[in-house]
C-alpha positions as CSV (number, residue, x, y, z in Angstrom):
1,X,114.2,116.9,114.3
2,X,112.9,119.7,112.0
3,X,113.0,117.8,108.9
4,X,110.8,116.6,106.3
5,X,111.4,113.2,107.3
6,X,111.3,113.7,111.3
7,X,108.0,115.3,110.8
8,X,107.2,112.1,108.8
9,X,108.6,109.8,111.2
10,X,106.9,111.6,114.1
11,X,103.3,111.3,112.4
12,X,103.9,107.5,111.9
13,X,104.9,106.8,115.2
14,X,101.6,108.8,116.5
15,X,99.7,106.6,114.4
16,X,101.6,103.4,115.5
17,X,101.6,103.9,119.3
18,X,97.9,103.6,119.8
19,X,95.2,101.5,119.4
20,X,92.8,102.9,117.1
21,X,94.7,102.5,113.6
22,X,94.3,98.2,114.5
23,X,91.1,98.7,116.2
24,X,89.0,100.0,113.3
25,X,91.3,98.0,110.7
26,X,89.8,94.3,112.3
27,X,86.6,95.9,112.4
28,X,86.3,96.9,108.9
29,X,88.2,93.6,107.3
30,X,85.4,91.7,109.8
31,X,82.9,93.8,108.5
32,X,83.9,93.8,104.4
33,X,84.1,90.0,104.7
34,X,81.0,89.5,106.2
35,X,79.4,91.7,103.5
36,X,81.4,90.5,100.4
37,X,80.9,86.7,101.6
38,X,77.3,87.1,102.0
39,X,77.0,88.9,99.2
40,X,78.9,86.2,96.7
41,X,76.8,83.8,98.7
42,X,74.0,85.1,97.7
43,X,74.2,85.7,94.4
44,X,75.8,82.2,94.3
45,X,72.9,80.7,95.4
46,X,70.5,82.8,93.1
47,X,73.0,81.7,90.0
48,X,72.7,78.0,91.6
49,X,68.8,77.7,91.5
50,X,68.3,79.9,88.7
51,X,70.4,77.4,86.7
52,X,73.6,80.3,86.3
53,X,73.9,83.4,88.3
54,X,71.8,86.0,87.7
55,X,74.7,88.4,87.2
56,X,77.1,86.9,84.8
57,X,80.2,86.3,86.4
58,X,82.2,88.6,84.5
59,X,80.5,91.6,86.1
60,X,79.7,89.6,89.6
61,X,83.5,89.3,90.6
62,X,84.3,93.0,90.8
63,X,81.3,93.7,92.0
64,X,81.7,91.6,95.0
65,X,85.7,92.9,95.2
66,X,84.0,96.7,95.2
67,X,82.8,95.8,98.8
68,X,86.2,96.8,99.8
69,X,86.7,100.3,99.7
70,X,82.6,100.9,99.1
71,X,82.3,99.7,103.3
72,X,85.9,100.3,104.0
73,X,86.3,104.0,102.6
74,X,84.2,104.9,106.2
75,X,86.9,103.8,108.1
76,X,89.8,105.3,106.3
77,X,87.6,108.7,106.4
78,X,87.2,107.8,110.3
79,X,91.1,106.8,110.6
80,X,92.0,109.9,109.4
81,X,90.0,112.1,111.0
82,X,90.0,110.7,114.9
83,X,93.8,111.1,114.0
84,X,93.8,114.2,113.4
85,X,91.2,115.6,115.6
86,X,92.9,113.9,118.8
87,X,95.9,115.9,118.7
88,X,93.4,119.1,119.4
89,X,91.7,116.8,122.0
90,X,94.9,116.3,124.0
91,X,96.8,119.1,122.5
92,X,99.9,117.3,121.5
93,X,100.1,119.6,118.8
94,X,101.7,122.2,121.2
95,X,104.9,120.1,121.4
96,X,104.9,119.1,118.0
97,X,104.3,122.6,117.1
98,X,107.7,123.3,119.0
99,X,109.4,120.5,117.6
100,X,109.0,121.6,114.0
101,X,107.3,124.8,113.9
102,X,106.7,125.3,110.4
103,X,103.1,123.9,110.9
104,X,102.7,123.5,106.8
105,X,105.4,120.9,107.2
106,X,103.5,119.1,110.1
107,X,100.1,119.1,108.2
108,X,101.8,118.0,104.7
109,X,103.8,114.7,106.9
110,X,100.2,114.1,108.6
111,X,98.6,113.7,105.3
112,X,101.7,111.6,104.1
113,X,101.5,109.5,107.0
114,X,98.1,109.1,107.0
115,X,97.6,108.6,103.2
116,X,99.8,105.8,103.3
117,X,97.9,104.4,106.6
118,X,94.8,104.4,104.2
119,X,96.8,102.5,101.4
120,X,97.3,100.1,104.0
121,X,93.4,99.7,105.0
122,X,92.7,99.5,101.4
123,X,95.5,96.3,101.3
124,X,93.2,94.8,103.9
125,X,89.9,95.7,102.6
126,X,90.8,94.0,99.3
127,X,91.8,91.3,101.2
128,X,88.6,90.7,102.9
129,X,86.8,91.3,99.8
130,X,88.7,88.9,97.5
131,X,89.3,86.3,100.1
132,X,86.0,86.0,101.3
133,X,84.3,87.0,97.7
134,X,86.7,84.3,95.4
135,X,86.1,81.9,98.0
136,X,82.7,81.8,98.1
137,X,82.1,82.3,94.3
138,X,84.2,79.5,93.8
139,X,82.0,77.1,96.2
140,X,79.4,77.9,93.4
141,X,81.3,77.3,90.6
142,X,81.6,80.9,89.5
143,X,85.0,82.0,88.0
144,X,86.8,85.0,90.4
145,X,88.5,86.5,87.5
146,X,91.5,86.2,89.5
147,X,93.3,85.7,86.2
148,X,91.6,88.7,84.6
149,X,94.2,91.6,84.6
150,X,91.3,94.2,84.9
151,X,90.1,92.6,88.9
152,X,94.2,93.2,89.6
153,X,93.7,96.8,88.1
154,X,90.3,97.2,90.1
155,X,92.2,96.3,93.1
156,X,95.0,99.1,92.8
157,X,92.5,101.6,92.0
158,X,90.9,100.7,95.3
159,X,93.8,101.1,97.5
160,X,94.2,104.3,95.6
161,X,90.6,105.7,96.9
162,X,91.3,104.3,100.3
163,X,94.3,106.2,100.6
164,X,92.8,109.7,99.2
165,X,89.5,109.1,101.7
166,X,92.1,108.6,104.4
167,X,93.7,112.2,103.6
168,X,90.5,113.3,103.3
169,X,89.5,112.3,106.5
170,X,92.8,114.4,107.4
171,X,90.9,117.4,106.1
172,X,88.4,117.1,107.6
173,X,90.0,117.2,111.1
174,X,92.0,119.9,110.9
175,X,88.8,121.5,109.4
176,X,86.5,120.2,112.4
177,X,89.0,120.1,115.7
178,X,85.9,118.7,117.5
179,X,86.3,115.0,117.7
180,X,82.2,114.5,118.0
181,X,81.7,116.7,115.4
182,X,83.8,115.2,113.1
183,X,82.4,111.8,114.1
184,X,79.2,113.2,113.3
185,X,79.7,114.5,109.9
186,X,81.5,111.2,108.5
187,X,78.9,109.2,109.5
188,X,75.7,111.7,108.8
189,X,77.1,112.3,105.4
190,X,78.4,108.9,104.4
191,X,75.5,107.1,105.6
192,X,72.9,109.0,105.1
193,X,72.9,112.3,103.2
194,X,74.9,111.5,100.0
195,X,73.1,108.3,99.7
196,X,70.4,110.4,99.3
197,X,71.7,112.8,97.1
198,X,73.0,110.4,95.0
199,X,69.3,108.6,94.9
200,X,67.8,112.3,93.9
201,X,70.6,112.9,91.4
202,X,69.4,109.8,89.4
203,X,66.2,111.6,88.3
204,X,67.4,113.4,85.1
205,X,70.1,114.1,83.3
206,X,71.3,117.2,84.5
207,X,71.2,115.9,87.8
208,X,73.2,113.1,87.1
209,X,75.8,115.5,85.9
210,X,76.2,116.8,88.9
211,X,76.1,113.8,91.1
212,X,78.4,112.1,89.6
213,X,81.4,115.0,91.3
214,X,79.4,113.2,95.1
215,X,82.5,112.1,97.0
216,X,81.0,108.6,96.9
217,X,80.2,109.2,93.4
218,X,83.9,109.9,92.6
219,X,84.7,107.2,94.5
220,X,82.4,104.7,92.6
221,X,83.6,105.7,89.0
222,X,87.7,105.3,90.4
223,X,87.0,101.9,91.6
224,X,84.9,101.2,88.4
225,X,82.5,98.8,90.2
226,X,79.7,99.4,92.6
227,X,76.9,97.6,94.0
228,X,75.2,100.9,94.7
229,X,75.2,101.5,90.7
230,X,73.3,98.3,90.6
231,X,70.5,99.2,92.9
232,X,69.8,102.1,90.9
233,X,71.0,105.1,92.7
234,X,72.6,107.4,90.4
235,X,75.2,105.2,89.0
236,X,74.3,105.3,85.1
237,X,76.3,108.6,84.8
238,X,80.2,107.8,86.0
239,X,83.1,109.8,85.3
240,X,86.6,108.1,84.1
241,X,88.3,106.5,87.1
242,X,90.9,109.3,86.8
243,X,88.9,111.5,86.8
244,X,87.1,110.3,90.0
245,X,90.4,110.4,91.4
246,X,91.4,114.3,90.6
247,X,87.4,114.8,92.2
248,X,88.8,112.7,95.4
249,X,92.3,114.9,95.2
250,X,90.9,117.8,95.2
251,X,88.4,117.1,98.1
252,X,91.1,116.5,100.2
253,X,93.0,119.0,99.1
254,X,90.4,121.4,99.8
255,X,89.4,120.9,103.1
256,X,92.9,120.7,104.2
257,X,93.7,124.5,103.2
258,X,90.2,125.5,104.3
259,X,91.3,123.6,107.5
260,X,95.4,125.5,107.6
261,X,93.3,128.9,107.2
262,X,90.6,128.6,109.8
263,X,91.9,126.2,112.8
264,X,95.8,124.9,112.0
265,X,97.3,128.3,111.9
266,X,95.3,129.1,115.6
267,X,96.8,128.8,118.9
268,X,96.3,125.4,120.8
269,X,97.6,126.0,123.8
């Protein structure tokens, strides 16, 4: 099948026949549920001896619900890349490659396919985060806002940024081939390097400018709630969540053509 949609359906059933898409979704809900729990625990408890929570509850919901994709957008990056970069490790691009050998059409269903594999993580990221979250700000007595239209909006938007850190975790691979290499990057830049670029950015204005166009940044203003704005690192200058989704777009978008130019368009044999 040459097709569009046998590219498609090939992608999806690479991503479906192993392990790893399951794998790292049960660790990240665990992980995002853990972390929103303890969080809405925490700042339950401070509301509780405090006499009312020390974040009004208003702004406490979504931050707690912005646990999702701010822990869970590593492992829709990861998702997509280990995707990606294990059809150069065991080369079952060749065959694919002579299945449908218009590689633009492979790349495009790959990025399809593993967009909407990120949509999905970002369905079970939000719900770890507002299962675990409501939950536990409930057992305080603090209202979810599951009512409030605008935590229903923050939860769409975050599926959204799951699904564009998934493709551009698909950039990155065909980018990187090398499966440790990737590995390394997603984690050296996500956990530590724009953390601290995004801490430096907060010292003036201009600065600020500019950080707020940080992946994570981008990220931050789409969602439109963040716990790392809270702490202070660079989160007083946001752009409009639209906007932080064109910055998201166009990452991925850019590291997949530099990705078709340098390593896609190569031989793999």
């Amino acid at each position: 099948m040459s097709s569009f949609g046998g590219a498609l359906q090939s992608e999806v059933t690479k991503i479906t026949s192993t392990r790893l898409w399951w794998i790292l979704a049960i660790i990240m809900v665990a992980y995002v549920a853990v972390c929103a729990g303890g969080a809405a625990a925490l700042f339950g408890g401070l509301g509780d001896a405090t006499n009312g929570p020390s974040i009004s509850g208003e702004s406490l919901a979504p931050l707690i619900y912005s646990f999702g994709p701010t822990l869970g957008y590593v492992f829709a990056v990861l998702l997509g890349a280990l995707a990606t970069t294990n059809e150069f490790r065991h080369q079952t691009l060749t065959p694919t490659f002579l299945a449908t050998p218009r590689r633009g059409r492979v790349l495009v269903a790959k990025l399809v396919a593993l967009t909407g594999a990120g949509a999905l993580y970002g369905v079970l990221a939000m719900v770890a985060a507002v299962g675990a979250g409501a939950g536990l700000l409930l057992a305080f007595g603090i209202d979810p806002q599951l009512g409030d239209p605008d935590t229903w909006a923050l939860v769409g938007r975050s599926v959204l940024a799951m699904a564009l850190w998934s493709a551009i975790g698909v950039g990155l691979g065909v980018l990187v081939p090398s499966q440790v290499a990737a590995i390394v990057i997603v984690l050296a830049f996500t956990q530590f390097i724009e953390p601290i670029l995004r801490l430096a950015s907060s010292i003036a204005d201009w600065t600020a400018q500019i950080g707020q166009f940080l992946p994570g940044a981008a990220s931050d203003a789409l969602v439109g709630a963040s716990f790392f704005a809270l702490a202070g690192g660079g989160g007083g200058t946001m752009l409009e969540w639209w906007q932080g989704g064109l910055v998201l777009l166009g990452i991925a978008v850019l590291v997949s053509v530099l990705g078709w130019f340098t390593s896609w368009r190569r031989d793999v044999t």
